[in-house]
TIDO-690812 format. One record per atom (N, C-alpha, C): x negated, y negated, z; residue in three letters. Coordinates in pm, whole numbers, padded with zeros to 5 digits, always signed. Each point is the difference from the previous one (the first is absolute). Example, Ala and Ser with C-alpha at 12.3 -4.5 7.8 and 13.67 -1.06 7.14 Angstrom:
BEGIN
-01319+00569+00780ALA +00089-00119+00000ALA -00090-00120+00000ALA +00035-00105-00072SER -00082-00119+00006SER +00077-00109+00073SER 
END
This chain:
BEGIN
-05493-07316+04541UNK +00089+00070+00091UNK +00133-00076+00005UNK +00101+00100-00012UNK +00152-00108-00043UNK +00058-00034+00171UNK +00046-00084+00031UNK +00060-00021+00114UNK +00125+00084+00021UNK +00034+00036+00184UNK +00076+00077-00031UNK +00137-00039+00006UNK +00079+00074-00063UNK +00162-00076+00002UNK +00092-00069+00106UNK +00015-00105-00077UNK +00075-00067+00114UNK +00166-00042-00018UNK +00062+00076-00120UNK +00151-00050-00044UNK +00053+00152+00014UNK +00134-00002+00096UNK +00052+00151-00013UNK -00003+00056-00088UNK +00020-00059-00180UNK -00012+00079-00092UNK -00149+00110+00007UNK -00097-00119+00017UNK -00144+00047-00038UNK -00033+00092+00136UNK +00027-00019+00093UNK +00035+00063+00127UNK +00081+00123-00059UNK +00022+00041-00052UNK +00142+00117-00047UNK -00116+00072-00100UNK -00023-00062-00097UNK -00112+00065-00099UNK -00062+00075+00068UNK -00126-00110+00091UNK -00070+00089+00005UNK +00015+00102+00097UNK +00118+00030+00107UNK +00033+00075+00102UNK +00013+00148-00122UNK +00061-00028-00154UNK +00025+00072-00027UNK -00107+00084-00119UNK -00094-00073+00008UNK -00125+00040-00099UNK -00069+00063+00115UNK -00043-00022+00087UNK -00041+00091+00114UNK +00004+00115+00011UNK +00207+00041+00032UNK +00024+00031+00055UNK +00059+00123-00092UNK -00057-00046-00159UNK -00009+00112-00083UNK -00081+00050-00058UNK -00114-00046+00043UNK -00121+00043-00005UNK -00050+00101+00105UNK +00091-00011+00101UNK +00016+00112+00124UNK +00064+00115-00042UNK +00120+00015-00056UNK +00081+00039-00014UNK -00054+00122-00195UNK -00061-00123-00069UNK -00074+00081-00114UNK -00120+00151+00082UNK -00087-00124+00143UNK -00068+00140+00037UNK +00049+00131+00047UNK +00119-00023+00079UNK +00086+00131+00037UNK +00016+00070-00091UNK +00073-00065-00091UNK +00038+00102-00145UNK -00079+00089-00041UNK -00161-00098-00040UNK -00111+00064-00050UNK -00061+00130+00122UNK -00015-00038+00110UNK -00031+00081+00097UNK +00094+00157+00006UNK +00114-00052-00059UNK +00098+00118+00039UNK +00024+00092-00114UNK -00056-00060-00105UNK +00045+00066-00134UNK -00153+00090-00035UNK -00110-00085+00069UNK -00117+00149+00020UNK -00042+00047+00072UNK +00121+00025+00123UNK -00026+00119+00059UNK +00080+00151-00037UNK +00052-00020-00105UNK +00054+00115-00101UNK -00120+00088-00069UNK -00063-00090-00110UNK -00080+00103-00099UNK -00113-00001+00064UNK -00058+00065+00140UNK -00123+00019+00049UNK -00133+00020-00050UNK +00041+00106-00014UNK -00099+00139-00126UNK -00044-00066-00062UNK +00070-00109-00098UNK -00041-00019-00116UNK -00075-00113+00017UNK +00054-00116+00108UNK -00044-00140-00013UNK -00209+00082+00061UNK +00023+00091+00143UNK -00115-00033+00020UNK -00089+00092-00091UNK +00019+00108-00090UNK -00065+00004-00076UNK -00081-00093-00079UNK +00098-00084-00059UNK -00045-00122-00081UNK -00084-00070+00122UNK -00005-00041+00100UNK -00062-00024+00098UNK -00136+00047-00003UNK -00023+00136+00045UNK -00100+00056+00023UNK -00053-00011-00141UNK +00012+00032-00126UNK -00101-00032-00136UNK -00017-00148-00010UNK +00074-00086+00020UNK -00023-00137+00020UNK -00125-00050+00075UNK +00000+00053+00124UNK -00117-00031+00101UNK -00118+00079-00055UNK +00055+00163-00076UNK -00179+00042+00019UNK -00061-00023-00154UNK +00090-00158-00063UNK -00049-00032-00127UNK -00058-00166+00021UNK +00063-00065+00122UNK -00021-00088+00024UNK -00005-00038+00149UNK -00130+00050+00075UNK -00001-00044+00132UNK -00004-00098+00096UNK +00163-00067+00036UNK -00006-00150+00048UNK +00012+00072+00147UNK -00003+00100+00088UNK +00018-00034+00113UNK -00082+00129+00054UNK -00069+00019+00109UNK -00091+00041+00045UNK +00050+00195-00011UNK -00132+00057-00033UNK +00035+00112-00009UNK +00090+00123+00116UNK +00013-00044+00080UNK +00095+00037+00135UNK +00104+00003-00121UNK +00091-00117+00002UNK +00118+00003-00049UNK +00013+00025-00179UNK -00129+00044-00091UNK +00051+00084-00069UNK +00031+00156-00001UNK -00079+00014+00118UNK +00000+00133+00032UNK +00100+00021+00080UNK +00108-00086+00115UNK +00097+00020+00015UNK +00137+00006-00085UNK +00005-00067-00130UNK +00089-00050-00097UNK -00062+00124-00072UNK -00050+00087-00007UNK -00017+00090-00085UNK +00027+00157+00147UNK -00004-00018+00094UNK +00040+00149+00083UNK +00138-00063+00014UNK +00089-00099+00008UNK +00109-00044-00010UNK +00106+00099-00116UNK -00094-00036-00101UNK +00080+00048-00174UNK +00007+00183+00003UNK -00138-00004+00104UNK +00011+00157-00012UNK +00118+00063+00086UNK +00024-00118+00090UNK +00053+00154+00101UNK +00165-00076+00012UNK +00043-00111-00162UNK +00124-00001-00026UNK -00002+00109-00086UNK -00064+00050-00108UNK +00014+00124-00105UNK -00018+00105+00097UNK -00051+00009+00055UNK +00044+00203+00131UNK +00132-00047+00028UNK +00004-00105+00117UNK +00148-00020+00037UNK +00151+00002-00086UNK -00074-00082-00129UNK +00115+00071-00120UNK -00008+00068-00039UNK -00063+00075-00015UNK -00017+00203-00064UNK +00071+00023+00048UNK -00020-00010+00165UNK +00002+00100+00093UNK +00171-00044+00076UNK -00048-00086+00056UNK +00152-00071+00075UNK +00053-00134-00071UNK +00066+00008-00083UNK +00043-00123-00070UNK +00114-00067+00094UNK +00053+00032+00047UNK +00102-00020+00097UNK -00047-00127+00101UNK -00179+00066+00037UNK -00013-00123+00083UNK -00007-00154-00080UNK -00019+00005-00099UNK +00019-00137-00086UNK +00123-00095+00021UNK +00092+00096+00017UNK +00143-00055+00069UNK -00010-00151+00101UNK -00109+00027+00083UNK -00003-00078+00093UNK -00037-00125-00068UNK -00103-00041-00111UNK -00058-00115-00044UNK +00113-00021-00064UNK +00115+00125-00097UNK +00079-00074-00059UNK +00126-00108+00124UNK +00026+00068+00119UNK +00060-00135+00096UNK -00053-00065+00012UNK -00176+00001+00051UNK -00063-00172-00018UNK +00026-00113-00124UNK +00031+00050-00125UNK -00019-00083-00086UNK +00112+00007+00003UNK +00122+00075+00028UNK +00129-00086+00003UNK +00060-00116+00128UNK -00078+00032+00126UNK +00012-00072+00093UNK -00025-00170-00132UNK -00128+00002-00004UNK -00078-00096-00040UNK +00130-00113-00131UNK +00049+00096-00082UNK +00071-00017-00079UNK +00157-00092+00068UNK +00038+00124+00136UNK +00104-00060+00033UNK -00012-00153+00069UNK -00126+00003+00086UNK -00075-00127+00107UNK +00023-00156-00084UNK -00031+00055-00176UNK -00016-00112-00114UNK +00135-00046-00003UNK +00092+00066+00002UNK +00135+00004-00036UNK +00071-00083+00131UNK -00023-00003+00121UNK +00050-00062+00120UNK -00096-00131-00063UNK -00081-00086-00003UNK -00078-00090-00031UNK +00080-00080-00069UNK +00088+00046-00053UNK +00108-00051-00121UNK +00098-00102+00064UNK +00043+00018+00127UNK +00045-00105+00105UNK -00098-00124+00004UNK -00097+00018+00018UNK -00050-00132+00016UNK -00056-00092-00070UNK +00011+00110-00110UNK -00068-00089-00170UNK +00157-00046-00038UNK +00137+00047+00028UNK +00113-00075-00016UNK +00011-00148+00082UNK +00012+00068+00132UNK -00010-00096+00115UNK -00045+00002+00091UNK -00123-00058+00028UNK -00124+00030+00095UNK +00000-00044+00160UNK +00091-00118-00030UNK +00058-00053+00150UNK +00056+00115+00067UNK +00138+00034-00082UNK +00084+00109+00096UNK -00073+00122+00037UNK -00111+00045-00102UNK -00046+00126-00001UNK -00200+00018+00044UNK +00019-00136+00113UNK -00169-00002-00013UNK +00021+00132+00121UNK +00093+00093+00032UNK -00067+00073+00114UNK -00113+00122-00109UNK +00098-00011-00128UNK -00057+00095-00055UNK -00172-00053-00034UNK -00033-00098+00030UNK -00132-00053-00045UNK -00114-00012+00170UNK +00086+00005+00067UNK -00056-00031+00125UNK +00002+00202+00064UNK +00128+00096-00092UNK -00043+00149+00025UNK -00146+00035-00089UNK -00048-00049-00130UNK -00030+00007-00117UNK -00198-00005+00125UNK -00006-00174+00065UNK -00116+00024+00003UNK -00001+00102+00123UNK +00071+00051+00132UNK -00059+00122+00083UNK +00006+00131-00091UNK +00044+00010-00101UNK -00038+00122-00056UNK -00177+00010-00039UNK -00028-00173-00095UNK -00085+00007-00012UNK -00144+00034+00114UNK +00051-00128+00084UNK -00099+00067+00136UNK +00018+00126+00048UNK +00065+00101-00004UNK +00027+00114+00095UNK -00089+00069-00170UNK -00028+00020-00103UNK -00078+00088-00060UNK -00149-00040+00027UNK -00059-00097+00083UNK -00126+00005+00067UNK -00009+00107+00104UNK +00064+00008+00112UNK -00035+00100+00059UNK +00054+00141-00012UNK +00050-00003-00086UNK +00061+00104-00092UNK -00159+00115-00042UNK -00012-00119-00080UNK -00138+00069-00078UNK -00116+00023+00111UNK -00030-00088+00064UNK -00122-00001+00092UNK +00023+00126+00124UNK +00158+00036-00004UNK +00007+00126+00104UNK +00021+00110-00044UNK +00088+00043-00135UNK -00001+00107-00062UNK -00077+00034-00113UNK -00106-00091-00025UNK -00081-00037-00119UNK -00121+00114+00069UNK -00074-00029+00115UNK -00085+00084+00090UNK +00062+00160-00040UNK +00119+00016+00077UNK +00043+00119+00026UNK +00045+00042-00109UNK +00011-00026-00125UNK -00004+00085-00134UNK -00154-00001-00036UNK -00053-00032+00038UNK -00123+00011-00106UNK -00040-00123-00096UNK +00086-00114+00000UNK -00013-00079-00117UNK -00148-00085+00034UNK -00018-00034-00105UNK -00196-00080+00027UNK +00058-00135+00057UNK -00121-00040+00076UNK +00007-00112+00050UNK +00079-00181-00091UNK -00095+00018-00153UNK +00016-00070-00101UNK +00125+00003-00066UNK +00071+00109-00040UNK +00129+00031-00013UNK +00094-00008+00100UNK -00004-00052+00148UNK +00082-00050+00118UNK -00018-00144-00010UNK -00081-00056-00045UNK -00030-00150-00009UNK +00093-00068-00145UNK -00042+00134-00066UNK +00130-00043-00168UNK +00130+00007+00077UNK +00047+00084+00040UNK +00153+00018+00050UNK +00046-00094+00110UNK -00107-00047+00093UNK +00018-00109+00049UNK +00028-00127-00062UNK -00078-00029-00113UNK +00017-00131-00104UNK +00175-00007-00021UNK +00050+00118-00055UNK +00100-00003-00042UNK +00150-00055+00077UNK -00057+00021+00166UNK +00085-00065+00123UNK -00052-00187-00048UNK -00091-00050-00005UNK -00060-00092+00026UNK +00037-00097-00146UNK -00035+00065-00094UNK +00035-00068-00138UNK +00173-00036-00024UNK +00028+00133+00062UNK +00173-00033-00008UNK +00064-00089+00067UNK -00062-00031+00141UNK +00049-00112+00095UNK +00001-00125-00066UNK -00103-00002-00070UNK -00053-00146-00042UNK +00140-00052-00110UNK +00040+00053-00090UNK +00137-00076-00055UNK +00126-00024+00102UNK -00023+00100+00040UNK +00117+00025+00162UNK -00006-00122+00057UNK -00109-00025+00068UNK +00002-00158+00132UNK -00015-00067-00107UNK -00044-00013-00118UNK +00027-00164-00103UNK +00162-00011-00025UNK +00087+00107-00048UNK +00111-00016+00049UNK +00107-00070+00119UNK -00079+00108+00069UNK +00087-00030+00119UNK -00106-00155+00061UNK -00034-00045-00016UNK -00060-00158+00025UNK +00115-00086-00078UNK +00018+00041-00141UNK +00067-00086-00122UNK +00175+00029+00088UNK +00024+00101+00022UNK +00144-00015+00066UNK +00030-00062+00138UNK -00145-00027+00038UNK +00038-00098+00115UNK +00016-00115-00027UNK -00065-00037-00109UNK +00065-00123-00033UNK +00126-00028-00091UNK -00003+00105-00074UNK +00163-00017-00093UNK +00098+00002+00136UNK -00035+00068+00150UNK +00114+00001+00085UNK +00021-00194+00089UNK -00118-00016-00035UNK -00004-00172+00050UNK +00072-00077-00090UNK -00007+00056-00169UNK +00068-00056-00103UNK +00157-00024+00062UNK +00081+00111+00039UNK +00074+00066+00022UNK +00094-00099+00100UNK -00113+00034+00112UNK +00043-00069+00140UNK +00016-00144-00024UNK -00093-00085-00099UNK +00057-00112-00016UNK +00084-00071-00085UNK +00030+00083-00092UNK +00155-00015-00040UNK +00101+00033+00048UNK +00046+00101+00119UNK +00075-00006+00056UNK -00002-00113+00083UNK -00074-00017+00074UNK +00012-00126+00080UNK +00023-00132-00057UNK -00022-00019-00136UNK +00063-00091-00091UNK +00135-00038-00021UNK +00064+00104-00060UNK +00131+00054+00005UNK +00012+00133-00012UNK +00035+00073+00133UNK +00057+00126+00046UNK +00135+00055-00090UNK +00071-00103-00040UNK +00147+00043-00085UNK -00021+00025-00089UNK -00109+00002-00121UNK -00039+00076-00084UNK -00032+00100+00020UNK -00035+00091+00114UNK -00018+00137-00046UNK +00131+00066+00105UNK +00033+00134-00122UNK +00065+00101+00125UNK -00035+00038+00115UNK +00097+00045+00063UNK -00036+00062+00129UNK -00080+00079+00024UNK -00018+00052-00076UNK -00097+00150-00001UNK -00124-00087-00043UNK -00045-00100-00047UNK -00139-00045-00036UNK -00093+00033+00081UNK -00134+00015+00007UNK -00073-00015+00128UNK -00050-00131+00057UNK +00039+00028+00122UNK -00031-00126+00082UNK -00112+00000+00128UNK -00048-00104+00017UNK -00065-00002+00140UNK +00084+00065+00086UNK +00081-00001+00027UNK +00109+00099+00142UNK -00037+00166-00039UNK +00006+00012-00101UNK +00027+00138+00013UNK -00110+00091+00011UNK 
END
């Protein structure tokens, strides 16, 4: 197990290997909620060729696939809506870009990053019931609040200390940085 960083550089790395590994899941998250149809098709023959998860949820991942093909027959329009989720998701990656530049100035975006994550727990656990979704499939969508936090607070831990970095070079000598630097005062 490697120790964890202790030089602003290595402090900077890994704020930023994290914090694009966050930023890779948005992308990925956002770029398949476009081809529905198709991914859970491949889905549903996947599971009923290889059964890793209890028959509930192949049989949900397969009335899923069905009633995206009626809905696209029938109302393609409503697809519209997953296509804004996966652009939300797309744009969310794109703000992230502040703090993989500069994580000090821009940890609000990392400290907005994990209540998003917590607020899709009770997200799922209250509208998860009232659609119909299975119990097991509210516990996946929950993961996804929970897994995402986890690069989030290793971040935002690592910028508390690049901000100690910070604070004690100013207090070293303050006349090296501009005015605009960040400081303990502000």
């Amino acid at each position: 197990m490697s120790l964890p960083p202790q030089s602003k550089p290595e402090l900077l790395r890994s704020i930023r290997f994290w914090l694009s590994l966050f930023i890779l899941g948005l992308i990925l998250s956002g770029l398949t909620a476009f081809p529905l149809e198709p991914e859970t098709a491949w889905l549903a023959s996947f599971l009923d060729s290889y059964p890793i998860f209890p028959d509930s949820i192949t049989v949900w991942i397969s009335r899923v696939h069905a009633a995206l093909l009626d809905t696209n027959l029938h109302y393609p329009f409503l697809a519209y809506g997953t296509d804004w989720l996966g652009f939300a998701h797309l744009v969310l990656a794109i703000a992230f870009l502040g703090p993989l530049r500069d994580p000090v100035r821009n940890k609000w975006v990392l400290q907005f990053g994990v209540i998003a994550c917590i607020a899709v727990i009770p997200l799922a656990l209250i509208t998860g019931p009232i659609r119909g979704i299975p119990p097991l499939w509210r516990a996946i969508d929950c993961s996804f609040g929970v897994f995402g936090a986890i690069p989030l607070l290793i971040c935002l831990h690592r910028v508390k200390r690049l901000e100690q970095f910070q604070q004690i070079v100013l207090t070293l000598n303050p006349a090296d940085f501009p005015n605009d630097a960040p400081t303990a005062f502000h």
